[in-house]
Biopython code that builds the backbone (N, CA, C, O; Angstrom):
import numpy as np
from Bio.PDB.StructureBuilder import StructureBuilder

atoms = [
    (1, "UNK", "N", (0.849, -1.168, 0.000)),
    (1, "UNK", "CA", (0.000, 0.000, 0.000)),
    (1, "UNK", "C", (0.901, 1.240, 0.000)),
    (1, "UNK", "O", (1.941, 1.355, 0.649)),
    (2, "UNK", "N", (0.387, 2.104, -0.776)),
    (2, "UNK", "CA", (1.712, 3.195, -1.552)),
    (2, "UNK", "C", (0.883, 4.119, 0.263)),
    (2, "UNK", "O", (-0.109, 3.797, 0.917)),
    (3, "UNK", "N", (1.914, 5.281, 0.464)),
    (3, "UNK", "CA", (1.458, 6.304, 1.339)),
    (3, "UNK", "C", (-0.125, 7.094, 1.257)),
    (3, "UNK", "O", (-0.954, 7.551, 2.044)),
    (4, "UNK", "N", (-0.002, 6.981, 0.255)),
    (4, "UNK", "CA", (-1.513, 8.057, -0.276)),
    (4, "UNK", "C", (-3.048, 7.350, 0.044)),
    (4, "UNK", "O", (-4.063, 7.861, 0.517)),
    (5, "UNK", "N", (-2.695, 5.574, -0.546)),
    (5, "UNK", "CA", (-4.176, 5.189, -0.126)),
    (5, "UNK", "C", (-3.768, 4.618, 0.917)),
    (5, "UNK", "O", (-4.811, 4.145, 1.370)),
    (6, "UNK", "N", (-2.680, 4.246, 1.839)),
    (6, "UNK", "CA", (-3.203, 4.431, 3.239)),
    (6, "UNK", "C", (-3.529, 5.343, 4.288)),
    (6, "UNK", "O", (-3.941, 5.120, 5.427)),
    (7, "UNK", "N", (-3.265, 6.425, 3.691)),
    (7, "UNK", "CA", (-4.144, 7.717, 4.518)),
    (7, "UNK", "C", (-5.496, 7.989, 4.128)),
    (7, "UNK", "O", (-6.337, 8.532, 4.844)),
    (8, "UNK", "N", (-5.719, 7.435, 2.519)),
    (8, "UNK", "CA", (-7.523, 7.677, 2.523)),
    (8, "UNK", "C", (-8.179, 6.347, 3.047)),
    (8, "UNK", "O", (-9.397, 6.191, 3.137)),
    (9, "UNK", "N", (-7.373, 5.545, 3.332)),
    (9, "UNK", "CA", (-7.947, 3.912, 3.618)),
    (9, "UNK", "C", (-9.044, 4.030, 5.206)),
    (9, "UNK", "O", (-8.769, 4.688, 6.209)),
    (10, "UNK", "N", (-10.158, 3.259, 5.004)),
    (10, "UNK", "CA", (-11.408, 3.385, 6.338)),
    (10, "UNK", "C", (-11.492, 2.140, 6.821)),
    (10, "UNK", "O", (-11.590, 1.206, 6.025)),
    (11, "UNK", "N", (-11.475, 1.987, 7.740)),
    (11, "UNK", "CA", (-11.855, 1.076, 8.274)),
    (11, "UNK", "C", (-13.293, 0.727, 8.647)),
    (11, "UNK", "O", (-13.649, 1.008, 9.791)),
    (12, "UNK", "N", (-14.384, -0.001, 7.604)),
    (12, "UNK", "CA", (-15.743, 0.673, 7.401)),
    (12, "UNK", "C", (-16.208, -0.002, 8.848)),
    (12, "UNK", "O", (-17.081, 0.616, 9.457)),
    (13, "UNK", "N", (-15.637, -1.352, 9.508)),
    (13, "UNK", "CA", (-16.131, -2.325, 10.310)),
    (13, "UNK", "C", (-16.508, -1.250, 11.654)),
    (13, "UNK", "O", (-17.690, -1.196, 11.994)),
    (14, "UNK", "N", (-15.550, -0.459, 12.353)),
    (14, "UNK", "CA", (-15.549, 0.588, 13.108)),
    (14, "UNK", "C", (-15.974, 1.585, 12.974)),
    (14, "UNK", "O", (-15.506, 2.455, 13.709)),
    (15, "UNK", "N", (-16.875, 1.921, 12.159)),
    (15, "UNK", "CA", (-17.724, 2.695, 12.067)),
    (15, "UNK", "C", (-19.071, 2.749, 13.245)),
    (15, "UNK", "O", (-19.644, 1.683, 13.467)),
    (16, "UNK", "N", (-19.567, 4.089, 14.020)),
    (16, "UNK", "CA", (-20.545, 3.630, 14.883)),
    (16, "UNK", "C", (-21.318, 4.546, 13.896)),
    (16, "UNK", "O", (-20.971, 5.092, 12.849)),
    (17, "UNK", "N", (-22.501, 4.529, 14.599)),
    (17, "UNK", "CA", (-24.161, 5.218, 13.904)),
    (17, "UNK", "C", (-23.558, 6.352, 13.343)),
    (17, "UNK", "O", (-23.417, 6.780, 12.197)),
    (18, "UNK", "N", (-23.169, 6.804, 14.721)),
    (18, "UNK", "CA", (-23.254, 8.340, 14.664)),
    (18, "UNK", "C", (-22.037, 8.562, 13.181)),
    (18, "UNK", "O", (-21.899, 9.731, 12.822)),
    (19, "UNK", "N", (-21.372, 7.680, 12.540)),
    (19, "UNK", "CA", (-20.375, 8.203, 11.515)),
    (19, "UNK", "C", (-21.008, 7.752, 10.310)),
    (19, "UNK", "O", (-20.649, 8.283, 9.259)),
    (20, "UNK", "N", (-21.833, 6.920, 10.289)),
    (20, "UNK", "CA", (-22.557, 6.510, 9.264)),
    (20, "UNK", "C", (-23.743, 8.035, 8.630)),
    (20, "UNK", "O", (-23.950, 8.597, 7.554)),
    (21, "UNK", "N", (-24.171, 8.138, 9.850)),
    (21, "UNK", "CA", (-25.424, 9.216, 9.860)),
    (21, "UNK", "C", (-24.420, 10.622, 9.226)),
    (21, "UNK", "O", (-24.722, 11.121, 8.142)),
    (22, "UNK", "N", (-23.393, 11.080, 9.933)),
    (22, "UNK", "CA", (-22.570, 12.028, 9.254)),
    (22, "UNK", "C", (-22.248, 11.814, 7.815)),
    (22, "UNK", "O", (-22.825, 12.484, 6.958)),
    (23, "UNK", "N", (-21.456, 11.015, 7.539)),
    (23, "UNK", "CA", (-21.440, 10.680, 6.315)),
    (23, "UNK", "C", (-22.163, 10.719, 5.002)),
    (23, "UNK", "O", (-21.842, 11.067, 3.866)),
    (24, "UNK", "N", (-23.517, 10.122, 5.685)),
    (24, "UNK", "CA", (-24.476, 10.193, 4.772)),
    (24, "UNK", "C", (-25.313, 11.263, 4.616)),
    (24, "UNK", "O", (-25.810, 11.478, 3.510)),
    (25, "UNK", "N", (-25.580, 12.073, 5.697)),
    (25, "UNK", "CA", (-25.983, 13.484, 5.725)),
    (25, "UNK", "C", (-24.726, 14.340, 4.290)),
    (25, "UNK", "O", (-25.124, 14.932, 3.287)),
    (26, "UNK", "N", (-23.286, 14.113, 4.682)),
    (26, "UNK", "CA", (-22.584, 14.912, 3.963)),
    (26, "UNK", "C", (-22.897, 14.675, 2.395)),
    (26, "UNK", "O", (-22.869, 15.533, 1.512)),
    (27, "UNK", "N", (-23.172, 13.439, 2.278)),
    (27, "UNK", "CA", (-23.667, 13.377, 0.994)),
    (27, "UNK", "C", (-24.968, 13.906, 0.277)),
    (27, "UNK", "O", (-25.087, 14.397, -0.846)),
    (28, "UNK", "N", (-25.944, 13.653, 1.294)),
    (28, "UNK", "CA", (-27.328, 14.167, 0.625)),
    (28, "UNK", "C", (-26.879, 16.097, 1.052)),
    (28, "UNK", "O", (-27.541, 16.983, 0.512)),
    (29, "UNK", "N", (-26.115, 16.331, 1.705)),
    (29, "UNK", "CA", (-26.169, 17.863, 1.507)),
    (29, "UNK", "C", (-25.343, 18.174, -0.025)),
    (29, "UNK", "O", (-25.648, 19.211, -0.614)),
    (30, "UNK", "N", (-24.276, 17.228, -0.654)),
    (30, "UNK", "CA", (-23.364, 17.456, -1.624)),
    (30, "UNK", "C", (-24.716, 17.235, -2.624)),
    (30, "UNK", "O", (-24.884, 18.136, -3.446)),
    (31, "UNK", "N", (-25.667, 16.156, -2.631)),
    (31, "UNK", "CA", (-26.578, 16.626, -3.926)),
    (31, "UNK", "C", (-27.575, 17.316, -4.090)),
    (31, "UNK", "O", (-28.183, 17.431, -5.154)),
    (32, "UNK", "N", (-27.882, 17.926, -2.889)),
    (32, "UNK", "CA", (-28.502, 18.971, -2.398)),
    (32, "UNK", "C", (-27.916, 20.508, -3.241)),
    (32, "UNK", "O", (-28.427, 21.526, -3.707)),
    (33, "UNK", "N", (-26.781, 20.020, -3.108)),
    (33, "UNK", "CA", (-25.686, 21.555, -3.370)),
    (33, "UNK", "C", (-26.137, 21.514, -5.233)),
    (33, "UNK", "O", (-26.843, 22.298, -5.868)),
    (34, "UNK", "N", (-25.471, 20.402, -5.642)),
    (34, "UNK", "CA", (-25.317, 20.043, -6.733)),
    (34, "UNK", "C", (-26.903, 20.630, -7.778)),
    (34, "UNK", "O", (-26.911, 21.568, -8.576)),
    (35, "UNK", "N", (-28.081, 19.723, -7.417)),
    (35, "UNK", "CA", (-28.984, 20.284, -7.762)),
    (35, "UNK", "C", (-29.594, 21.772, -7.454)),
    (35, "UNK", "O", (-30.351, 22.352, -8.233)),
    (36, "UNK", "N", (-29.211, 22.233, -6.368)),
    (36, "UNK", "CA", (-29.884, 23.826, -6.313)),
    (36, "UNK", "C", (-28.893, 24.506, -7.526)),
    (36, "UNK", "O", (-29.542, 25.178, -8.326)),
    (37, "UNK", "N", (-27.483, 24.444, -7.783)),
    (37, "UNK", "CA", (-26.338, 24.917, -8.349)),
    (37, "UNK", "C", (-27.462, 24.783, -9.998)),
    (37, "UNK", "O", (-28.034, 25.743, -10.515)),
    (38, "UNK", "N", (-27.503, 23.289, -10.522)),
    (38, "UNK", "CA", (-28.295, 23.129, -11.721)),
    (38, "UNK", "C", (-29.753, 24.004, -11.385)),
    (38, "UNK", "O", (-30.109, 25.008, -12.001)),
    (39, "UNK", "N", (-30.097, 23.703, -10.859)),
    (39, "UNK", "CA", (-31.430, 24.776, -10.669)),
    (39, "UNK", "C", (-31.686, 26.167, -11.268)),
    (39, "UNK", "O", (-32.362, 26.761, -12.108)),
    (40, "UNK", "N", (-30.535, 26.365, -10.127)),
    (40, "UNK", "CA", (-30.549, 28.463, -10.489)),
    (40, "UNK", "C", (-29.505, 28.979, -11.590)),
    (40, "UNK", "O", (-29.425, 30.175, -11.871)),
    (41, "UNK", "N", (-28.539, 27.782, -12.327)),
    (41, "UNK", "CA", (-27.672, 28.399, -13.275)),
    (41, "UNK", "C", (-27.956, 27.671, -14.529)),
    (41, "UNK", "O", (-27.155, 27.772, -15.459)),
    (42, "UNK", "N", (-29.443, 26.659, -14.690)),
    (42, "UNK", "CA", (-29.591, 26.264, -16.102)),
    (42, "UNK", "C", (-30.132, 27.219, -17.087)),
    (42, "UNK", "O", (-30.973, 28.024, -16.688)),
    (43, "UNK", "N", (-29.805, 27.234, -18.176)),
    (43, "UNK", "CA", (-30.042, 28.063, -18.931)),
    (43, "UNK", "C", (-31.421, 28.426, -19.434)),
    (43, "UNK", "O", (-31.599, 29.228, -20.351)),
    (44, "UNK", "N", (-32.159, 27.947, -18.941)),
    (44, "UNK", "CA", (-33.707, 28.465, -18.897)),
    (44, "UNK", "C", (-34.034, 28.749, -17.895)),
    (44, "UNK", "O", (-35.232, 28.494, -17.781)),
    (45, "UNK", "N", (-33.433, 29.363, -16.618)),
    (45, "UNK", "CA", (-33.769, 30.015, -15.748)),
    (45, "UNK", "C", (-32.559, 31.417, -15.758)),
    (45, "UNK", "O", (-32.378, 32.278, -14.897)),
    (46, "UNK", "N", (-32.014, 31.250, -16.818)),
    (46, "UNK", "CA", (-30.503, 32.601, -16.967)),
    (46, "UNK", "C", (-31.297, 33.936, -16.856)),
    (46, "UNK", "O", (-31.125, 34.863, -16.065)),
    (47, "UNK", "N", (-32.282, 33.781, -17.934)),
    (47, "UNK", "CA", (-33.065, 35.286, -17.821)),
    (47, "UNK", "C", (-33.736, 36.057, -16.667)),
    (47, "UNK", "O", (-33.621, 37.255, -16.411)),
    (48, "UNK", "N", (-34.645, 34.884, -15.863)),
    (48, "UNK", "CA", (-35.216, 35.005, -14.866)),
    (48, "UNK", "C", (-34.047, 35.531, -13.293)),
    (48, "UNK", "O", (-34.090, 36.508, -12.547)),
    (49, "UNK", "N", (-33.157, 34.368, -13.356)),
    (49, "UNK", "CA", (-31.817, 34.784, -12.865)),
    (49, "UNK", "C", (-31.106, 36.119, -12.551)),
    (49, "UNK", "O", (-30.731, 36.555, -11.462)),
    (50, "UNK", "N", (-31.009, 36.723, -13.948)),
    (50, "UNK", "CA", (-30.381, 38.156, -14.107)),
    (50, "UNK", "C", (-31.529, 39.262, -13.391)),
    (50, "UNK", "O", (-31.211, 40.133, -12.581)),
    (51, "UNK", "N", (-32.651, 39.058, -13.792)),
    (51, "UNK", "CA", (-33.213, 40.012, -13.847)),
    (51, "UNK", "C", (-33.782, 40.220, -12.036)),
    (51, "UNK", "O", (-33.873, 41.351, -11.559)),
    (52, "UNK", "N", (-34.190, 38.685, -11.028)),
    (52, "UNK", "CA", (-33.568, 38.833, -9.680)),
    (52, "UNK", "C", (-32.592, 39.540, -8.768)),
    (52, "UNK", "O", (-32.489, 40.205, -7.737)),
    (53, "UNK", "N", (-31.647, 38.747, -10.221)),
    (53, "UNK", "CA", (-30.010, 39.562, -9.093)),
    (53, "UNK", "C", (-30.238, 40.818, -9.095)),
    (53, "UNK", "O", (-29.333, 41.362, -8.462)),
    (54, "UNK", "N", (-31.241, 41.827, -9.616)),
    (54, "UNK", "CA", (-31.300, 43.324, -9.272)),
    (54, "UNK", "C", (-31.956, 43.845, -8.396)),
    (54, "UNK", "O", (-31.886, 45.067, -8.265)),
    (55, "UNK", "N", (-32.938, 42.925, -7.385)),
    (55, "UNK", "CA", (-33.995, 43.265, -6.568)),
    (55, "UNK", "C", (-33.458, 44.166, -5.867)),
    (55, "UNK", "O", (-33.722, 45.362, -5.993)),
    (56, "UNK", "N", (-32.562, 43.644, -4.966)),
    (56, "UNK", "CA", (-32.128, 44.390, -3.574)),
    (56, "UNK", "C", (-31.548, 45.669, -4.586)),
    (56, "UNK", "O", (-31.357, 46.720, -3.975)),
    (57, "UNK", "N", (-31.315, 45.687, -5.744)),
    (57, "UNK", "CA", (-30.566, 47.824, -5.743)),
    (57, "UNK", "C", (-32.241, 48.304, -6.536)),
    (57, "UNK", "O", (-32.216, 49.368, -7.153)),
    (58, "UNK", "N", (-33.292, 47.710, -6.508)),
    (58, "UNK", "CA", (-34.017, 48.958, -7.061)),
    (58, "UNK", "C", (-34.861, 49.162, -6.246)),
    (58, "UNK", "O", (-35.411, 48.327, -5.528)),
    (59, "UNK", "N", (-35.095, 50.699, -6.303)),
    (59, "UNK", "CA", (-35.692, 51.418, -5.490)),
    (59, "UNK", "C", (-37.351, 51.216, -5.229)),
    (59, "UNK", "O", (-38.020, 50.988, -6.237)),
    (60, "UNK", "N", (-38.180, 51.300, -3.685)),
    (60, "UNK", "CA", (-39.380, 51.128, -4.048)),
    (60, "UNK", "C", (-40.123, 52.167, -3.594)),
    (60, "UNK", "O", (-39.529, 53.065, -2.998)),
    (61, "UNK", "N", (-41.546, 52.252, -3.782)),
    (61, "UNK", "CA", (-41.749, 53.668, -3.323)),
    (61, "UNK", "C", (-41.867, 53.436, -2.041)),
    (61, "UNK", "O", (-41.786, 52.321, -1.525)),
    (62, "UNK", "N", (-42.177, 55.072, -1.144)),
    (62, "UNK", "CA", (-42.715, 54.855, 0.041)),
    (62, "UNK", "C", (-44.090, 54.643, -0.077)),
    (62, "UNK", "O", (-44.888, 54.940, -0.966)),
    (63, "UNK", "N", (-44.209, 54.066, 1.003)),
    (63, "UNK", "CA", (-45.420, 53.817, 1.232)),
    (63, "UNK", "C", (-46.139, 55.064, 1.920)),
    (63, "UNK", "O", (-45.657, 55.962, 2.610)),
    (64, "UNK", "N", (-47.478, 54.820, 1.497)),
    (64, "UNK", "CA", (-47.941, 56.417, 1.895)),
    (64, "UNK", "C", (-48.776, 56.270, 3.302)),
    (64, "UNK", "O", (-49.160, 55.125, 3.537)),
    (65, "UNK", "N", (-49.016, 57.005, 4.005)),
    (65, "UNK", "CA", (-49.370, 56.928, 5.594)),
    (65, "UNK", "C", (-50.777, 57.038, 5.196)),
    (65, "UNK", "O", (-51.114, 57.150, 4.017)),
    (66, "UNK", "N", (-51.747, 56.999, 6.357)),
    (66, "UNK", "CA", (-53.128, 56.601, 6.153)),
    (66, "UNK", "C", (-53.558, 57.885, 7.352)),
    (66, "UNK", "O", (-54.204, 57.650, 8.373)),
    (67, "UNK", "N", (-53.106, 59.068, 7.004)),
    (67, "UNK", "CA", (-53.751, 60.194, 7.665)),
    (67, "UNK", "C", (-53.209, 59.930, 9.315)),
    (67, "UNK", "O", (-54.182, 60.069, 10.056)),
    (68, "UNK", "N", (-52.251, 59.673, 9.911)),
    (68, "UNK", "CA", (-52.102, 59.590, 11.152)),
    (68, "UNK", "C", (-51.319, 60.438, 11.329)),
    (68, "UNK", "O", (-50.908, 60.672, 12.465)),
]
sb = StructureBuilder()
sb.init_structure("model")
sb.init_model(0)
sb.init_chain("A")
sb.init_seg("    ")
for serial, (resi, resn, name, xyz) in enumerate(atoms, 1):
    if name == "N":
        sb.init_residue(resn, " ", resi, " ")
    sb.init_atom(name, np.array(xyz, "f"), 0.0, 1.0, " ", f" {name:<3s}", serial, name[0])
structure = sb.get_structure()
């Protein structure tokens, strides 16, 4: 065993819950990531996209008071 895959090497047998449950959480958050990423940067949502990213700088009116 060269240096490299015995530092990524697991010992899966010693694994308790609690590393299984991490693990697998880290994954469903990685396709979690993956699909929101395809979501908001496929190209039939590009237009819709751009035209969002401007909310927060345009201006709205005030709102007008009700005689108080």
């Amino acid at each position: 065993m060269t240096r490299i895959t015995g530092y990524f090497s697991t010992d899966w047998a010693s694994m308790t819950a609690t590393d299984w449950f991490g693990a697998l959480f880290a994954l469903l958050v990685l396709a979690l990531m993956v699909w929101a990423y395809y979501y908001a940067f496929s190209p039939g949502r590009r237009e819709k996209f751009k035209m969002d990213g401007n909310i927060p700088m345009t201006d709205e009116p005030e709102p007008k008071s009700k005689g108080v």
